[in-house]
N, C-alpha and C positions, 0 to 999 in steps of 0.2 A: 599381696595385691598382684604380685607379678604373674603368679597362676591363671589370675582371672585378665588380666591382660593378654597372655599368651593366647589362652582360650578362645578369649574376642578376637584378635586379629587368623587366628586359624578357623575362625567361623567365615569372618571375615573373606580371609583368602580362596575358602570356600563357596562362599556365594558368588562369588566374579566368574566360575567355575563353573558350566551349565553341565556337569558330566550325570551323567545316568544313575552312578551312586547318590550322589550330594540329592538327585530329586529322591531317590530312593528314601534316602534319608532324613527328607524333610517329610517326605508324606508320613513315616514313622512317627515321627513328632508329633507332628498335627494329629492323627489316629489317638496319642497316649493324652495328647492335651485334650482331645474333643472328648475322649471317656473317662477322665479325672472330673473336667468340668459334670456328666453325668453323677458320679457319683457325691460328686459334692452337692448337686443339687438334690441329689437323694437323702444323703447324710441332714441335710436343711430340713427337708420336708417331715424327717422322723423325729426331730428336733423340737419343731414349732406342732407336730401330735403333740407332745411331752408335753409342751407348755399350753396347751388344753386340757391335761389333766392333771397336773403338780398342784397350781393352786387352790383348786376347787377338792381333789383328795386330802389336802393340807387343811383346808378349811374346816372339813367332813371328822378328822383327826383332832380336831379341836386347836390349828396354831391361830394364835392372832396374828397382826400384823407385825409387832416384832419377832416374834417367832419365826415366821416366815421370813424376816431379814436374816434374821439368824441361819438358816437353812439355804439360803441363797447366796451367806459369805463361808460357808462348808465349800460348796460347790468353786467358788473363788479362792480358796486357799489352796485345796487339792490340786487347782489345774495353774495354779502360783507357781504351784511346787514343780508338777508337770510336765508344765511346757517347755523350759529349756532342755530338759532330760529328753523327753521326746524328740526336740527337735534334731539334739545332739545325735541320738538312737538311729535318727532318718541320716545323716551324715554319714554314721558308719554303717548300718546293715542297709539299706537302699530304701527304694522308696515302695516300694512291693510290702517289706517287711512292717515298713508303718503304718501304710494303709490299713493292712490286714492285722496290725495289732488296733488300730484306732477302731475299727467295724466290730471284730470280735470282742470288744471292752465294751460299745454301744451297745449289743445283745444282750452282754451281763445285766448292764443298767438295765435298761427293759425288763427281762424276764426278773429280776429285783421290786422292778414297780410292783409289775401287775401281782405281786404278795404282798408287797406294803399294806398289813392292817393295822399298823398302829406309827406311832411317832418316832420312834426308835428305828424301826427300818423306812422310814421315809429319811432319812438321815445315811442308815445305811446302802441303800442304794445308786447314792451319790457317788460312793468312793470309788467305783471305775473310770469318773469323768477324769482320772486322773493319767488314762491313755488316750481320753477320746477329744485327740485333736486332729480331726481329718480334713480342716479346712488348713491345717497347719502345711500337713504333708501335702496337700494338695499345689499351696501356694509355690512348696518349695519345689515342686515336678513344673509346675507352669515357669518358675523362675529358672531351672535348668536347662529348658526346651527353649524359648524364647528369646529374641535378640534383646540385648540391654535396651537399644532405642525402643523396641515394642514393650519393653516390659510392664509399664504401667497400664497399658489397653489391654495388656492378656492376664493381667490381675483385675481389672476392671470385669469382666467377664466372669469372673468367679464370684465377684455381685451379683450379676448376672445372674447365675444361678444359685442365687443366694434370695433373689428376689422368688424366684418359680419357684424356690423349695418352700416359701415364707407363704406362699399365695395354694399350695398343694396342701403341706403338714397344717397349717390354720383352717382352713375351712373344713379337710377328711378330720381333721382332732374336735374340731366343733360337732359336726354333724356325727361321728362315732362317740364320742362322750353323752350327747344328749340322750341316743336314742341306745348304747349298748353299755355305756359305763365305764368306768375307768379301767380297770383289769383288761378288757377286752380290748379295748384302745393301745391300752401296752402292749400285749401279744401283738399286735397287729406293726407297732416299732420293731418288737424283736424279730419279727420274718422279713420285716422290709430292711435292715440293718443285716442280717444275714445274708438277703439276695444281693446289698450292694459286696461286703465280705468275698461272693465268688463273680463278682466283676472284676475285685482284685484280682483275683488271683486267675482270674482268666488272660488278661488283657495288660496288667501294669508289668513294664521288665522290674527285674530286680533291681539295679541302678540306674539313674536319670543323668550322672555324674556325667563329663565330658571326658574320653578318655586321658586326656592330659591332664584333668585336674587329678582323677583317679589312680593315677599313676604318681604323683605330686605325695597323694594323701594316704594312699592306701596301707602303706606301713605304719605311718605316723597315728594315723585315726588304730587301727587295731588292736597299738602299743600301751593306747586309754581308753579311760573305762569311762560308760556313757553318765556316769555321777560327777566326771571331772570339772568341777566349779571353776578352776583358774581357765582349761580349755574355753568355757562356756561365755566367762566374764572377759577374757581378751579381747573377746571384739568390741568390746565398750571402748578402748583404747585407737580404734581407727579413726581415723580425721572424721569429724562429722557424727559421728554414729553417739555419743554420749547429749549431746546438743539435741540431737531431734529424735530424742529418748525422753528427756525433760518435757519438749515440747509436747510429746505424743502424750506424756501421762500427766501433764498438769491442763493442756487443751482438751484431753479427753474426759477428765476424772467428773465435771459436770453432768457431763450430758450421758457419762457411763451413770451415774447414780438415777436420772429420769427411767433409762431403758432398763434397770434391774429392776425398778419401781413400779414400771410400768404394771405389772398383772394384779400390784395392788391396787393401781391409780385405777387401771379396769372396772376391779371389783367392787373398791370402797366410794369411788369418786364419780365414775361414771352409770354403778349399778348396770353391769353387764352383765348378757346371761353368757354361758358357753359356748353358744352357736355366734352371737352379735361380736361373744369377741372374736369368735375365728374369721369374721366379716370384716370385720377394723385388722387383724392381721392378714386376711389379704389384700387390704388396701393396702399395708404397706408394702407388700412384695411388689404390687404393680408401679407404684411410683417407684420403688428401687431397680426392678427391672427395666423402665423406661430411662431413669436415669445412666445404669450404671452400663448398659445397651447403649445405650444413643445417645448420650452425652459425655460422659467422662472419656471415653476414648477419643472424641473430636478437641476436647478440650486438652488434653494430656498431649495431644500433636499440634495443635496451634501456640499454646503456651507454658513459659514455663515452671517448671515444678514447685517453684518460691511464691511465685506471682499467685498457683492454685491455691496454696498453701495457708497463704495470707487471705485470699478469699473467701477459702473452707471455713476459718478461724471466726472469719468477721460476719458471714451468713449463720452461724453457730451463735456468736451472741445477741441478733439478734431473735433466734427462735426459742431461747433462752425467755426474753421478755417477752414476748407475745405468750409462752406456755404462762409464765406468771402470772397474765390479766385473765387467759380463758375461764369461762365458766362451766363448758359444755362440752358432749363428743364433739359437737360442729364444727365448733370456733378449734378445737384441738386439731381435727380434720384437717382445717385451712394450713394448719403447720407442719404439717407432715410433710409434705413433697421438699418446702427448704430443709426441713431435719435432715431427710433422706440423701438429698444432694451433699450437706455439709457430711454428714458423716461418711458416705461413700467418697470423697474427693480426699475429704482429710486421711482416711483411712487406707487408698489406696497410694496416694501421694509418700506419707509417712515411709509404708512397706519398700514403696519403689525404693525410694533415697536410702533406706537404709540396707538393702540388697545390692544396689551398686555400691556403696561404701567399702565390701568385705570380699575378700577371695568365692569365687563359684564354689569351691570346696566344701563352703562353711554355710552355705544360703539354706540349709535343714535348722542351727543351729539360730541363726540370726531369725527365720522366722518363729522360732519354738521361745526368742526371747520377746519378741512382737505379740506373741500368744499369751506371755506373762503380764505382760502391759494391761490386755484387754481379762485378764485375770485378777488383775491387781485395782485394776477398777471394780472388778465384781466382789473382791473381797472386802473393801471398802465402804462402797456402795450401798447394799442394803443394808448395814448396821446404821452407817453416816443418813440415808434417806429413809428408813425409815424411823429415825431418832427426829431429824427435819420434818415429816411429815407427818408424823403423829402431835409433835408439840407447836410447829409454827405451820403448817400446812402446805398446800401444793406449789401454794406461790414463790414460798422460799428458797424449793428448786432451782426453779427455773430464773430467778436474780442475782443467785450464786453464778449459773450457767452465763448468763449477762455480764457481770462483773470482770469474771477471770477469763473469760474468753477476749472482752477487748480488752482487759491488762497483757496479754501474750499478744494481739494483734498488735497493740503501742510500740510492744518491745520489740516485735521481729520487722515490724515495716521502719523504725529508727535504724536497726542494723544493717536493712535491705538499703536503706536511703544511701548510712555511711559507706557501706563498702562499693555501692556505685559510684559515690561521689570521690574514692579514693582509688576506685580503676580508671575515673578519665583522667586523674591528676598521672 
């Protein structure tokens, strides 16, 4: 922790300091942040193509709907496996190197798609997702560059364009599926994955590190190899960080089973075509984008992190029962904007607190274990939802979602109560 101490107060001492380098310096930052953020919105947009044509060539391939759960806890065990390694990877070789490995392993995928003629390599194709975490490396370049106090609004922002990538790849993956097909649709991931590939490598330095953490680490990190488990698993051991770990994967594990489920709920419940659903997936980029734009950043500065925390939880079980009751895309509609709030608040919130928890050092590794989290959900997920949805139906989701989400809000606003009530005494 002392690293990461050090670093704040000499950012610190810094900013008091209006000299010519420091603005030099910042304007850097800001250039690396503003074109990470691009990229990630690009990484998004090739993403949600994909998920314009995964299910409907799945379909074409003969999976049903477990089948397709099956193929979607593939894609969650590889990037299980993944994401701490990756993140650990971004710690030691920089943030250059993982970009550029996360873009060049999306390529693979892709050009893997668009040969997918049978069930065997629609399976195969998966197994690159096992570098392709660029919202990971992303996170951790916005977390190196950014003051602790901003750090929550300049992760917000990466929703941000999480939203514009959701609202791009959805409607170009609808209207290129419909009218040119699946194959074509992939090539058209694997050029756009490539073009983002030499943004890296135009524009990102090599390390984000701060020089004194770099200095701290740079022997120690070299000395271990990116598979080192106890390196990877110690940060579980800082104050905090084990605590809203549990929380993240027992608050999230719900509402992760609806969103994996989703392209089934699409197809089988809603009766969508390709194009209608890339229209329902740009609605949700827009409500994510107005959210995670104009609200989470005001709210992340007026209050604090516990207090969101507790609210993300309790707006969650409620959209929880309301998906229970709906019938229709409409009524689903009306839920979406709270979804979208809960999961961007919770999700941003989570990231923060556990990135100040750990040395700047380690902020590749700690999000690569964040990455596992929302992997761990995915590996679970569609085996558990569509085992749920095939025998008890849609409604069952979304009462689990209900249940466990105010079970964890009970418990963290009893804890939030006690420990006030035990700092006025």
């Amino acid at each position: 922790m002392s690293g990461r101490v050090e670093t704040t107060k000499e950012t610190s001492s810094m900013g008091s300091l209006p000299t010519q380098d420091n603005v030099t310096e910042q304007h850097k930052r800001k250039k690396v942040i503003n074109v990470v953020y691009i990229i990630t919105a690009l990484d998004i947009t090739w993403m949600f193509l994909q998920f314009s044509v995964t299910p409907y060539l799945a379909r074409k391939l003969g999976f049903n709907t477990l089948w397709f759960g099956y193929l979607q806890t593939t894609v969650g065990v590889i990037q299980l496996l993944g994401g701490p390694m990756f993140g650990r990877f971004a710690d030691i070789f920089g943030a250059r190197a993982a970009l550029s490995l996360a873009c060049s392993s999306t390529v693979v995928f892709f050009l893997l798609l668009a040969i997918a003629e049978n069930p065997a390599m629609l399976f195969i194709h998966k197994l690159p997702t096992i570098f392709m975490h660029t919202i990971t490396a992303s996170q951790m370049v916005v977390t190196d560059l950014s003051e602790p106090e901003k750090r929550a609004d300049a992760l917000s922002k990466l929703g941000l364009c999480f939203g514009i990538g959701m609202i791009a790849g959805s409607t170009l993956g609808g209207h290129l599926n419909t009218r040119f097909g699946e194959t074509f649709t992939a090539c058209v991931g694997a050029v756009g994955s490539a073009f983002s590939l030499l943004l890296v490598l135009k524009y990102i330095p090599k390390t984000t590190k701060s020089q004194a953490s770099t200095t701290n680490k740079d022997g120690e990190n070299k000395s271990k190899s990116v598979f080192n488990v106890g390196e990877i698993t110690r940060l579980l051991k800082f104050p905090g960080v084990k605590r809203t770990f549990v929380v993240k994967i027992v608050a999230g594990l719900p509402s992760g089973i609806f969103q994996v489920m989703f392209s089934v709920i699409a197809l089988d419940f809603f009766k969508l075509k390709p194009e209608q659903n890339g229209y329902l997936m740009a609605y949700f980029g827009i409500a994510s984008m107005v959210i995670q734009g104009g609200v989470v950043g005001r709210l992340t500065a007026r209050y604090s992190e516990n207090s969101l925390l507790l609210l993300s939880i309790a707006v969650s079980s409620f959209v929880g029962l309301a998906q229970a009751y709906m019938q229709d895309v409409f009524q689903f509609c009306l839920t979406v904007v709270p979804m979208m709030f809960s999961l961007s608040v919770f999700n941003v919130i989570t990231d923060s607190m556990l990135t100040k928890s750990v040395p700047s050092s380690d902020t590749g590794t700690m999000m690569g274990l964040c990455a596992s989290v929302q992997s761990l959900l995915r590996t679970v997920g569609p085996t558990v939802g569509g085992f749920m949805y095939v025998n008890y139906g849609i409604s069952s989701i979304g009462l689990i979602q209900f249940v466990v989400n105010i079970a964890v809000f009970v418990h963290l606003l009893q804890r939030h109560l006690r420990m006030a009530a035990e700092h006025q005494e």
